[in-house]
C-alpha positions in Angstrom: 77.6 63.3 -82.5 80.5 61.8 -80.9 82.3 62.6 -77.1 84.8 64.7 -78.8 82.6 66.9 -81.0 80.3 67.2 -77.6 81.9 66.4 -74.7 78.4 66.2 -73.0 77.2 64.0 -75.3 77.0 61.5 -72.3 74.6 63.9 -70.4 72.4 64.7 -73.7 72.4 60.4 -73.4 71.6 60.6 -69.4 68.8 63.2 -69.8 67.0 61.2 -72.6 67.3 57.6 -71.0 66.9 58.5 -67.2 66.3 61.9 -66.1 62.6 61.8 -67.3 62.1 58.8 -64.2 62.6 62.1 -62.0 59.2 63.6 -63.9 57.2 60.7 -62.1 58.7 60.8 -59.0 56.9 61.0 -55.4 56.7 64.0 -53.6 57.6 64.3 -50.0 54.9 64.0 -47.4 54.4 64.2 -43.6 53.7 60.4 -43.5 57.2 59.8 -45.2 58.8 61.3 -41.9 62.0 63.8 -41.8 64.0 63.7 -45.4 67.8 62.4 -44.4 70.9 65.0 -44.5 73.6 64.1 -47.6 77.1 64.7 -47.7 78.0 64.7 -51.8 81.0 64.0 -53.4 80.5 66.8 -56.2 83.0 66.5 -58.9 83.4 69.3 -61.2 81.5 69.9 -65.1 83.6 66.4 -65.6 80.6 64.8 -63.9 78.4 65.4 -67.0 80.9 62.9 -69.2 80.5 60.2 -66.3 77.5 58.0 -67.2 78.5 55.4 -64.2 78.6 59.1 -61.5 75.1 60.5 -63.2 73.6 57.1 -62.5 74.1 56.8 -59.5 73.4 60.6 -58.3 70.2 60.4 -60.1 69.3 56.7 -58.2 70.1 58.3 -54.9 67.5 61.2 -55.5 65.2 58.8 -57.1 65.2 56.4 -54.0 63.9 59.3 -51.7 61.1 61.0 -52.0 61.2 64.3 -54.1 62.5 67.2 -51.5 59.9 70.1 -50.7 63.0 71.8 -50.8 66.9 71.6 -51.3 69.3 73.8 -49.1 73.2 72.8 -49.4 76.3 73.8 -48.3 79.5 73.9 -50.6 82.9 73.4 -50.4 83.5 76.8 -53.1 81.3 79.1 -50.9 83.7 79.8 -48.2 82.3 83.1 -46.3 81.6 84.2 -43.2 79.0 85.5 -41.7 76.8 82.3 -42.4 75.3 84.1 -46.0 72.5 82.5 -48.3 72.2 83.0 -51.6 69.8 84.7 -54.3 66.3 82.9 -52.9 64.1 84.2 -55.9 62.7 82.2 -59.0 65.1 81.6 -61.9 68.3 80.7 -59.7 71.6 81.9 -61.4 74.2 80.1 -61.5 77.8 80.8 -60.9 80.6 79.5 -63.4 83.8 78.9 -61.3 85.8 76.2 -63.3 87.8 76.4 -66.4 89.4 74.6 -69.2 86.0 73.1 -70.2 83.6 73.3 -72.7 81.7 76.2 -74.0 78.6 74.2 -73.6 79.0 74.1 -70.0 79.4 77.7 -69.8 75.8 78.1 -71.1 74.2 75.6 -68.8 71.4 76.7 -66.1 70.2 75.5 -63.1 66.9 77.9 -62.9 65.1 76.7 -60.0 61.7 77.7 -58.0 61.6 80.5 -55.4 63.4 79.5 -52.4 62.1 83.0 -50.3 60.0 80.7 -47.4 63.3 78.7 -46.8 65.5 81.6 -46.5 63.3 82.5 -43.8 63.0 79.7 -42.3 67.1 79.5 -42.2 67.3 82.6 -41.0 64.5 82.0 -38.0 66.7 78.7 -36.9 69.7 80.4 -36.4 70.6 82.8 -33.1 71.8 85.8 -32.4 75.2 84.3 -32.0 75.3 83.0 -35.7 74.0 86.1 -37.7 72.5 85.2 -41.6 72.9 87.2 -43.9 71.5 87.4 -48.2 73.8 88.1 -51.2 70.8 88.9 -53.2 72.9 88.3 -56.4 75.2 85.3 -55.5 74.1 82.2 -57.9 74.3 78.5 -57.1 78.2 77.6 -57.8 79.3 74.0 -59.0 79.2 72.4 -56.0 75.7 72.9 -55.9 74.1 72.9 -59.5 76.6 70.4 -61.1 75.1 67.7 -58.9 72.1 68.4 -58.5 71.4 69.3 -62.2 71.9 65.6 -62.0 70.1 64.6 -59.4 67.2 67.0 -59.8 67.2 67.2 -63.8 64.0 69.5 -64.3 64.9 71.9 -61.4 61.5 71.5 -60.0 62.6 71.4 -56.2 63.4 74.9 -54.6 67.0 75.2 -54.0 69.3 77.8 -51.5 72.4 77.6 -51.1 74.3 78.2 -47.6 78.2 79.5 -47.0 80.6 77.7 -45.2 81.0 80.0 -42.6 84.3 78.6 -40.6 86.3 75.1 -40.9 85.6 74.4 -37.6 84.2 70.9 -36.9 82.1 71.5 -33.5 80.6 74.8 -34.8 79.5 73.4 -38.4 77.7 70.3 -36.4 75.4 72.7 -34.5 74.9 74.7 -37.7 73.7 71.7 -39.0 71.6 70.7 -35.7 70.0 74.0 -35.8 68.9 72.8 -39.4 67.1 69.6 -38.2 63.6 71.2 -38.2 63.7 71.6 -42.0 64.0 67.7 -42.5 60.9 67.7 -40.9 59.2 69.9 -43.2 60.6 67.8 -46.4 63.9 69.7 -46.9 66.9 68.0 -48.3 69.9 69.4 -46.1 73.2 68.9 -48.4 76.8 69.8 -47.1 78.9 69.1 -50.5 82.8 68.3 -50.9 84.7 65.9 -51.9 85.9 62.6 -50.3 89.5 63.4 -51.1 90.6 66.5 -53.0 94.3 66.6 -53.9 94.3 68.4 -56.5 98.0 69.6 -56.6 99.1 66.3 -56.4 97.6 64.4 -59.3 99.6 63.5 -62.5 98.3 62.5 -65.8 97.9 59.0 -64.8 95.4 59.7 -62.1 93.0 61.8 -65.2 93.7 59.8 -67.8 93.7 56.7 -66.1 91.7 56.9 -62.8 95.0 55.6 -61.1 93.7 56.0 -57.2 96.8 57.2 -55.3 98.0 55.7 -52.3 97.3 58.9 -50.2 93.6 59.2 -51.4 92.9 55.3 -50.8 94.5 55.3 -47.2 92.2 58.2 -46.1 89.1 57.3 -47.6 89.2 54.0 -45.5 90.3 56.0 -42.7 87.1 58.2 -42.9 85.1 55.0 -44.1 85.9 53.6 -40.7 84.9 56.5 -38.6 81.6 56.8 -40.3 80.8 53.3 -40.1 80.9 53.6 -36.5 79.7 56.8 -36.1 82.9 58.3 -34.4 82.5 61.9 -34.6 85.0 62.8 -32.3 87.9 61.1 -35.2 86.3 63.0 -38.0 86.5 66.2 -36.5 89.9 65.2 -35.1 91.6 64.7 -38.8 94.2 66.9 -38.9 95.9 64.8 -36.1 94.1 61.2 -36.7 93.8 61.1 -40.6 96.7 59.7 -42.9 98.2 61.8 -45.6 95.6 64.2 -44.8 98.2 66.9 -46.3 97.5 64.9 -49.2 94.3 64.1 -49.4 93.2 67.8 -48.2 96.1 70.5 -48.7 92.7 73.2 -48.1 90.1 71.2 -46.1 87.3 72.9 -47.8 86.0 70.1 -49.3 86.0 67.9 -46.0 84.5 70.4 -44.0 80.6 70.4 -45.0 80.5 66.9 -43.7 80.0 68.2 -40.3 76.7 70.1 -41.6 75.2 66.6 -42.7 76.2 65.0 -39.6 75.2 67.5 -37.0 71.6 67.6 -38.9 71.6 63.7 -37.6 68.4 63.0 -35.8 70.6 60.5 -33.7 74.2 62.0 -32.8 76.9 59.2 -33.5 74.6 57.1 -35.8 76.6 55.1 -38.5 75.7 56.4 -42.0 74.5 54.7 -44.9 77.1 54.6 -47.9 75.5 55.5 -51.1 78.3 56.2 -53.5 81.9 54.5 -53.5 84.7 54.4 -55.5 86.9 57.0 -57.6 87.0 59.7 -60.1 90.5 60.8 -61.2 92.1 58.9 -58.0 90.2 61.0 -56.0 86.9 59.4 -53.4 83.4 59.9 -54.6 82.3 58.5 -51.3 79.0 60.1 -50.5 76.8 59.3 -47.9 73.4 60.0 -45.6 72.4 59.8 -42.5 68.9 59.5 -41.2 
């Protein structure tokens, strides 16, 4: 069956050649020490026609120890207060793209119960940053799209988190306030997207991966900053970043970053690269920090 009869005939590929390696792999101990914090570029049901993006998600996962559990923050859960979602076994998922496939519209994500973590989110948090469940909400794209990659079998617990504001200093003590659960094997996720002009890509930038000036000039900009650990620039973007108006006309997908870098054991500490380059002119850059 060809691309065009299936356009996730490239996953179908991807789940017969690599995801079984994630069948085999290591489970998180104690010994192994806290899991890191990630901040994913997440790409939408596209991601399943991207053999060179599926690879390297499912290397990432592979080169860590399987999670104990998974607990991410997305860009398309924007609600405040701080909410989790459905925590029982069997996770739903949520379906909020269009234009694609049927096929992707009959995909699941059904994942362990997640009920100890909830409570263990909720016990972190104070007074000042109530949690509360929506007992139906499902997993949206920006967390089962990626991690249906990176976590093929759905073996690892998984809960997702709102993003409760857009505000830089109170995301990064969300995410300290989260630090405990790396030492208990958790995998804390915030998940965006590099660059996310949307409104401002032409048919050049889907058809031929044309990377836009915009979207080049801030991903070094954020490159830089993260290489040297400056939190203060990140959080400062709206005045430091170029073409940020470009690059982020709704900052939604920028914004979970500070999750992953206030669950840092070390404040400031460069992060480690794991994912470069471009999908549709916009930056997969992904990252972790230890």
């Amino acid at each position: 069956m060809n691309a065009a009869a299936d356009p996730a005939a490239v996953y179908d590929r991807f789940m017969s050649e690599q995801a079984p390696a994630s069948r085999d792999q290591r489970r998180w101990t104690p010994a192994d020490g806290p899991m890191p914090a990630l901040y994913l570029s997440h790409g939408s049901p596209a991601l399943f026609e991207d053999a060179l993006w599926m690879s390297e998600l499912v290397g990432w996962s592979l080169a860590l120890p399987k999670p104990t559990a998974i607990l991410i923050v997305s860009a398309h859960w924007e609600s405040a207060p701080l909410t989790l979602s459905a925590s029982g076994p069997r996770t739903p998922v949520v379906y909020d793209f269009g234009g694609f496939a049927q096929r992707y519209f009959q995909m699941t994500y059904e994942t362990p119960d997640a009920g100890a973590l909830a409570a263990r989110v909720m016990a972190l948090m104070p007074d000042s940053e109530p949690v509360h469940q929506h007992t139906s909400r499902g997993l949206d794209h920006g967390a089962w799209v990626p991690l249906k990659t990176m976590y093929p079998y759905g073996d690892v617990p998984v809960l997702q988190m709102s993003l409760p504001t857009h505000d830089p200093a109170r995301l990064m003590d969300i995410g300290r306030r989260l630090r405990a659960l790396r030492e208990e094997g958790v995998l804390v996720i915030g998940s965006g997207y590099m660059t996310h002009g949307v409104p401002f890509l032409t048919r050049d930038h889907f058809v031929h991966n044309v990377v836009p000036s915009w979207s080049a000039d801030f991903d070094a900009w954020a490159a830089d900053a993260l290489a040297r650990g400056d939190i203060d620039t990140l959080a400062d973007y709206r005045s430091l970043a170029p073409a940020v108006h470009f690059a982020h006309p709704t900052v939604e997908h920028y914004t979970p970053m500070f999750v992953t870098l206030g669950a840092a054991t070390q404040a400031e500490a460069p992060v480690r690269t794991r994912i470069e380059g471009y999908r549709f002119g916009l930056s997969k850059r992904s990252f972790q920090v230890a």
